[in-house]
N, C-alpha and C positions, 0 to 999 in steps of 0.2 A: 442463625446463619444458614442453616440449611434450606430451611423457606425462601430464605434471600436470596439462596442462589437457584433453588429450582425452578423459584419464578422470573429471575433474569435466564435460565439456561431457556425456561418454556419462549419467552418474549425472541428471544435469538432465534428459534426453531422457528416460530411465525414469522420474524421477517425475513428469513432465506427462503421460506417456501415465496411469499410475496413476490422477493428478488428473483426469484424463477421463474414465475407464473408470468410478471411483467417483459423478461427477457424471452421469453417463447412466444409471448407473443407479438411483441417488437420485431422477432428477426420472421415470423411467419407474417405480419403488415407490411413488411419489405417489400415496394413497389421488383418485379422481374419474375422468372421461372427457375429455378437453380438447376435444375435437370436441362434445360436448355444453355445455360452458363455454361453445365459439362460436358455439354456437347458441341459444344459451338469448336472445338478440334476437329469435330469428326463433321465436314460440311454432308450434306444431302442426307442429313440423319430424318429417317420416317417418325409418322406419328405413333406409329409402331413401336418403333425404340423407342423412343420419349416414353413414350405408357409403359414399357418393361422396366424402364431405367424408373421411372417415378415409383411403383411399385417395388421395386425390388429396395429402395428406400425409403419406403414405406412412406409417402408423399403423397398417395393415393388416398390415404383412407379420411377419412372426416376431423377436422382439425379437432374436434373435444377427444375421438379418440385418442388422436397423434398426443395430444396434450396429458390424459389419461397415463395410457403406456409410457409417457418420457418422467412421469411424478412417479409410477410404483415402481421404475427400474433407479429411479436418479435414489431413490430411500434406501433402495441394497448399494447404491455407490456405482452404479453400473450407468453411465454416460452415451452408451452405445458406440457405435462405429463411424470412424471418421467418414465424411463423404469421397474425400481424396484418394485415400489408398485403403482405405477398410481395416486400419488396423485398430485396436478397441482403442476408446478416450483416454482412459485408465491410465493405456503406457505411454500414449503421447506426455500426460501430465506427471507421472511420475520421472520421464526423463527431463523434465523441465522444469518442475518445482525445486530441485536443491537450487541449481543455478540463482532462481531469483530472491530465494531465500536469503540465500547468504548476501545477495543485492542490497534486499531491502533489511536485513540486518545491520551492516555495512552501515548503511544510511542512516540510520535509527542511531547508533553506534556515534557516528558524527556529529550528528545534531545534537545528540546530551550532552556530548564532552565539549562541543565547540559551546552551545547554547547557553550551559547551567554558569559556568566562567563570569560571561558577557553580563548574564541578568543578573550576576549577584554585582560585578563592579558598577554595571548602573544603577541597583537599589543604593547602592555604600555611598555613593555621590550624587545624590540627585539633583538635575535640573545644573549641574556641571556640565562644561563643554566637552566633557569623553561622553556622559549621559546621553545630552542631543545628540550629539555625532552616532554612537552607539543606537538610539532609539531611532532616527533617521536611515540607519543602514539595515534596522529591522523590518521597518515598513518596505522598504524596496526588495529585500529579501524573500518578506513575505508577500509581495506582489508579482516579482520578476517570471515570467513559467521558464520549468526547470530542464525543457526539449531547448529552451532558446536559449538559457544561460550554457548547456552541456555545449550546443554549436559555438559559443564565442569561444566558449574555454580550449574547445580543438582549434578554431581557424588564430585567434591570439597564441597560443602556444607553441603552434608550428610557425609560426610567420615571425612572430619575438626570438623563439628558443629553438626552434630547427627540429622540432620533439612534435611526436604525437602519438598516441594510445596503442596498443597493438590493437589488431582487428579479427585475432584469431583468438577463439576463447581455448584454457587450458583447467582443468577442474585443481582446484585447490591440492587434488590428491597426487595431481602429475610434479605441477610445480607452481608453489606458493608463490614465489617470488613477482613471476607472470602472471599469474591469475589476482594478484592484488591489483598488480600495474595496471591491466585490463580495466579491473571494477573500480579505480581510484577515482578517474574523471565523474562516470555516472553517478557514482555515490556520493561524490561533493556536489554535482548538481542536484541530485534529489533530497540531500539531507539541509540546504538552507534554508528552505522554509522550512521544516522542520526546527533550526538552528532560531530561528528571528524569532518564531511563535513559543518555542522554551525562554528563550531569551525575555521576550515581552512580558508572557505569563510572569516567571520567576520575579521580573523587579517588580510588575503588581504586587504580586503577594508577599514581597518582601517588606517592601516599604511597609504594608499595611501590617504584618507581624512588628515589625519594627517599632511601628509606634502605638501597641496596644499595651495595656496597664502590667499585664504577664511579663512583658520585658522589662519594664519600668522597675519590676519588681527586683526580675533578677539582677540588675545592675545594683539596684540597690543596698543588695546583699555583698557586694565583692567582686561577683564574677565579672572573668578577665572578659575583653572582648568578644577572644576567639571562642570562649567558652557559648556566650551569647548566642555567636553568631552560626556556627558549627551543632552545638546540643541542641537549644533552642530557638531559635528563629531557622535556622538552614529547612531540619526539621519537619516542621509547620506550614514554609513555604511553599514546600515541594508536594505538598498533599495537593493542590490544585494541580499540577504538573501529571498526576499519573492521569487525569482524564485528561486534558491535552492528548498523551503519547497515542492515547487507542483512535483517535480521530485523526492525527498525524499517521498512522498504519494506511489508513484509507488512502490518506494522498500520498503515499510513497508507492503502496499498491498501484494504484495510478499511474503516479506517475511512469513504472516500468514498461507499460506501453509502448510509448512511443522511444523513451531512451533505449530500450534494448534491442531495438530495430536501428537505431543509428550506431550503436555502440557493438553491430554485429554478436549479441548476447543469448546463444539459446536457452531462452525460457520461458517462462509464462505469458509475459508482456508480447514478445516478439509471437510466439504463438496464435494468442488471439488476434495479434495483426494479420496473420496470416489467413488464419481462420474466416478475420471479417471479409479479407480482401475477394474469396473462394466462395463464399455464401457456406459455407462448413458447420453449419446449425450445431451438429452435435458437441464439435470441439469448443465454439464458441458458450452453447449452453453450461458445459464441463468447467471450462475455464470459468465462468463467470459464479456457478457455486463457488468453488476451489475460493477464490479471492473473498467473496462473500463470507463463507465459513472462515475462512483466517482470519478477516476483518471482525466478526460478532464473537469467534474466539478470544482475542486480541481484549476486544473492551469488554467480553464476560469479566478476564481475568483481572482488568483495569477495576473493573468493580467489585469484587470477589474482594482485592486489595484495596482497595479504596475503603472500604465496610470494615475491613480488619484495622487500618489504623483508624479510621474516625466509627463508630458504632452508633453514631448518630441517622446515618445514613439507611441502615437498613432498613428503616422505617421514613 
């Protein structure tokens, strides 16, 4: 087990370095000048200034360098200084990560409770008219994007119900009540695909534990239903499900993007909107570890568990 996980922790290591190296230079191919972006407040800036200003963010120097220095600092966890206001990465994202945490917790959170329900009463009944119905509102679920569904759910809500989200965030610690209120909308928009894709998963693998000889067996012997369906099949089914969740982390990640910028949410999502909109390289490079590392975090530990209930796997 320990081999198994230090060569998924080593493979994690290699692709966030990747995820780095492709994002630094992604935002360094960016057709414009960013030093000129910053200046563009300040009309009749020399070429004077432009060169003090490119240098003094270090802009100047030879991009293998730039690239060099931003990998030995990014490995001590040091992102560098924002371009905006120069305060380090570090505190921008530490004020910003509980918020989307508990986001995309929230959402994650929604999707198993709402999702595991739906996929077991479609395995129980298959190819029944709640099934179709059911497997029909999966596929649209998992099609629908979750920026467009969060807009209907505010403009129908208000327009039906006279109600709409508050737009001032409160941290859990001031007042719970509010701060759910706030994160309820977004986190029903980001956790339905999440919801369709456990859902889908689950009655796969249900059906297919359902009708393999192992169950045959247990019925055979007495056991009630629930016994079945709860000890052995629930079980079994759900072992496809944890790789599912760590790939649903990704698109939740994601999706906070763009929802936390309509949903007035300071966090990470909203951030890097911010970031991209300023040409803010450092913030953006920061942020994009940040999410990378909780993403390869997420499915190490998908895997980690995934090898402990099945042992087949680690090989």
């Amino acid at each position: 087990m320990i081999t198994f996980a230090g060569r998924r922790v080593g493979y994690g290591l290699l692709v966030l370095g990747l995820v780095a190296t492709f994002t630094f230079l992604t935002l360094r191919l960016i057709p414009g000048d960013v030093v000129r972006l910053q200046l563009a407040d300040a009309p009749g800036a020399t070429e004077e200034q432009v060169a003090q200003r490119s240098a003094e963010l270090g802009l100047d120097e030879p991009l293998v360098s730039q690239f060099f220095t931003f990998m030995t600092d990014a490995m001590r966890l040091d992102f560098g200084t924002s371009f905006q206001d120069g305060r380090p990465v570090v505190d921008h994202i530490a004020e910003r990560l509980p918020a989307t945490l508990e986001l995309g917790l929230l959402a994650l959170f929604l999707g198993l409770a709402l999702g595991i329900p739906l996929g077991v009463i479609s395995a129980l009944k298959p190819n029944s008219l709640t099934d179709q119905i059911l497997r029909v509102l999966a596929v649209v679920g998992m099609s629908i994007p979750n920026f467009w569904l969060a807009l209907l759910l505010i403009t129908y809500l208000a327009q039906w119900f006279g109600w709409s989200p508050p737009l001032v965030y409160v941290g859990p610690g001031e007042n719970l009540a509010q701060n759910l209120t706030h994160l309820a909308l977004p986190a029903l928009a980001l956790a339905v695909g999440s919801m369709a894709g456990v859902a889908r998963m689950l009655r796969s693998s249900m059906l297919e534990v359902l009708g393999s000889n192992f169950i045959r067996t247990v019925r055979s012997r007495g056991a009630s239903e629930f016994t079945v369906l709860a000890k052995h099949a629930g079980r079994n089914s759900l072992i496809p499900v944890f790789s599912l969740l760590g790939l649903q982390v990704g698109a939740i990640l994601g999706g906070t993007v763009i929802l936390e910028s309509i949903f007035s949410i300071p966090g990470m999502g909203s951030l890097i909107f911010d970031a991209v909109q300023n040409r803010d390289y450092p913030v953006v490079l920061g942020c994009v570890i940040v999410y990378g590392g909780l993403f390869i975090l997420v499915n190490l530990l998908v895997d980690i568990l995934y090898a402990v209930v099945d042992p087949r796997i680690r090989y």
